[in-house]
Backbone bond lengths (Angstrom), bond angles and torsions (degrees), N, CA, C in turn:
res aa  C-N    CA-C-N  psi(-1)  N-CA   C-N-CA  omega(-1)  CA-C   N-CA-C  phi
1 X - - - 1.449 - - 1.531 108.45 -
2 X 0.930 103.11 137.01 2.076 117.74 -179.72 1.514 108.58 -108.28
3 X 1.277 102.43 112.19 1.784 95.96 171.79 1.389 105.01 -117.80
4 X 1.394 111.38 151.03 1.825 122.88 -158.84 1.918 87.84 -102.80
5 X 1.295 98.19 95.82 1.732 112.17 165.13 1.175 106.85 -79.03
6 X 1.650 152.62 16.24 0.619 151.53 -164.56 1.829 122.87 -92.01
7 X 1.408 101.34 -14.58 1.382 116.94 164.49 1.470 119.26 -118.43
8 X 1.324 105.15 15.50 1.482 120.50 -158.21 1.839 99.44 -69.50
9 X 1.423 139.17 137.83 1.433 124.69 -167.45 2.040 88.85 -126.36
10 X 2.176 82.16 101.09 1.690 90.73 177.03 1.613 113.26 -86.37
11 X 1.041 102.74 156.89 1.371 118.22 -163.54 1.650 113.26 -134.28
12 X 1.257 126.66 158.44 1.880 109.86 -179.74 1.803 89.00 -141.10
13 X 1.144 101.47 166.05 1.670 112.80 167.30 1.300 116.67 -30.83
14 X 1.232 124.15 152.73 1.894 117.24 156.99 1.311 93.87 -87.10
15 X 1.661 134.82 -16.03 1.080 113.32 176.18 1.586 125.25 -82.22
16 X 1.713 121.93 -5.31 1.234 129.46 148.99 1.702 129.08 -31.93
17 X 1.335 101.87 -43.83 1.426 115.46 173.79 1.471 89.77 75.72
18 X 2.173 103.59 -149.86 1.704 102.12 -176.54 1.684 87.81 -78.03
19 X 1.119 168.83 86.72 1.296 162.17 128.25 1.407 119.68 -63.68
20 X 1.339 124.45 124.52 1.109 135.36 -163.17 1.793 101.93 -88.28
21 X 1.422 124.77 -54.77 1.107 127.75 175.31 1.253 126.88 -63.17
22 X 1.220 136.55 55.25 1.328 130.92 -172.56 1.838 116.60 -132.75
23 X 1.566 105.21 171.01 1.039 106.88 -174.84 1.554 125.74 -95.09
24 X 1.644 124.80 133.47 1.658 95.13 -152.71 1.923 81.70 -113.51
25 X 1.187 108.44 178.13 1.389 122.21 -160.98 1.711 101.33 -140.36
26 X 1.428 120.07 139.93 1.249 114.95 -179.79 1.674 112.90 -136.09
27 X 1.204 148.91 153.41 1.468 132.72 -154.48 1.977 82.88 -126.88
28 X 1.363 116.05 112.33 1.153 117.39 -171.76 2.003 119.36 -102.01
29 X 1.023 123.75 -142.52 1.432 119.67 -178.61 1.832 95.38 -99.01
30 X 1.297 100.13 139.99 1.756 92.23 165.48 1.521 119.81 85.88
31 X 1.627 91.68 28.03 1.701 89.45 -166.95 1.512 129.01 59.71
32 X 1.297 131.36 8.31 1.556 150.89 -162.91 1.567 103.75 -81.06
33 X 1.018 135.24 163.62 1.540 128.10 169.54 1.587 85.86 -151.25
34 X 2.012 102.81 153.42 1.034 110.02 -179.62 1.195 101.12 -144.55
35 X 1.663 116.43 127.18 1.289 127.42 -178.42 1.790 109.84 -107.22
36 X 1.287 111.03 -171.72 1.633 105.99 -160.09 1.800 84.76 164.19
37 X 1.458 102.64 161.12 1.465 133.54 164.50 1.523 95.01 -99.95
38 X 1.682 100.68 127.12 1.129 105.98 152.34 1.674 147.14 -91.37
39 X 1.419 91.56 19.34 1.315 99.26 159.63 1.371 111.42 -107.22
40 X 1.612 130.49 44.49 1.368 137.27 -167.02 1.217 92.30 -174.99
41 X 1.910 126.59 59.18 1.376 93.54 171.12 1.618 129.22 -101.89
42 X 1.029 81.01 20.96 1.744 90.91 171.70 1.898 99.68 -100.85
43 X 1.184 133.62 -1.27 0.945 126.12 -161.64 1.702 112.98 -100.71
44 X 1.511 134.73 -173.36 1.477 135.18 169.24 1.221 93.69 -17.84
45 X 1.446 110.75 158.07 2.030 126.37 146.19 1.483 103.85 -156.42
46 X 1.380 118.44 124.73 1.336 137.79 163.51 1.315 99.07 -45.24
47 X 1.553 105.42 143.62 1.520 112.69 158.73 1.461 114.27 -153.38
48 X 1.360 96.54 122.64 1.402 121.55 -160.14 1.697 114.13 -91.11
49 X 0.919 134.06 124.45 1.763 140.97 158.92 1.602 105.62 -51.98
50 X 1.690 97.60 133.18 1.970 84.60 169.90 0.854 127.38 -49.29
51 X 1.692 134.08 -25.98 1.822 114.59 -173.06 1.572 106.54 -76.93
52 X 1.672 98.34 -25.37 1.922 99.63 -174.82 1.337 99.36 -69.20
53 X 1.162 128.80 -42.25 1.479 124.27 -176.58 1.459 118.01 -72.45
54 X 1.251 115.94 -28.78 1.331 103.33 153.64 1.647 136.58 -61.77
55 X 1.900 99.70 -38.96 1.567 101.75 172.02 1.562 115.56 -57.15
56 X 1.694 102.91 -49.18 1.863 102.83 -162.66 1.783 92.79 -55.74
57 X 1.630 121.12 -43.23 1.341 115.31 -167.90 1.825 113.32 -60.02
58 X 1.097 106.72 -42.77 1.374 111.21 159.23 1.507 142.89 -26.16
């Protein structure tokens, strides 16, 4: 399956602060979430199903 992250609006913790190394999180179509390094954002991004995103959050 191919999903178009391309309008995807990433976001990181407020608890990141200015931190350059961190992990950003995106709320996608279908209940899906998509994670990524944001020092790679053109690069891979996980994308998780709501129940998986509930377990890893767990």
């Amino acid at each position: 399956m191919i999903i178009d992250l391309s309008g995807a609006k990433w976001f990181k913790s407020a608890h990141s602060g200015e931190a350059d190394a961190c992990v950003e999180v995106a709320w996608l179509e279908a209940g899906r979430v998509g994670v990524r390094d944001s020092k790679s954002p053109t690069g891979p991004a996980l994308i998780f199903a709501p129940g998986q995103w509930d377990s890893f959050t767990a």
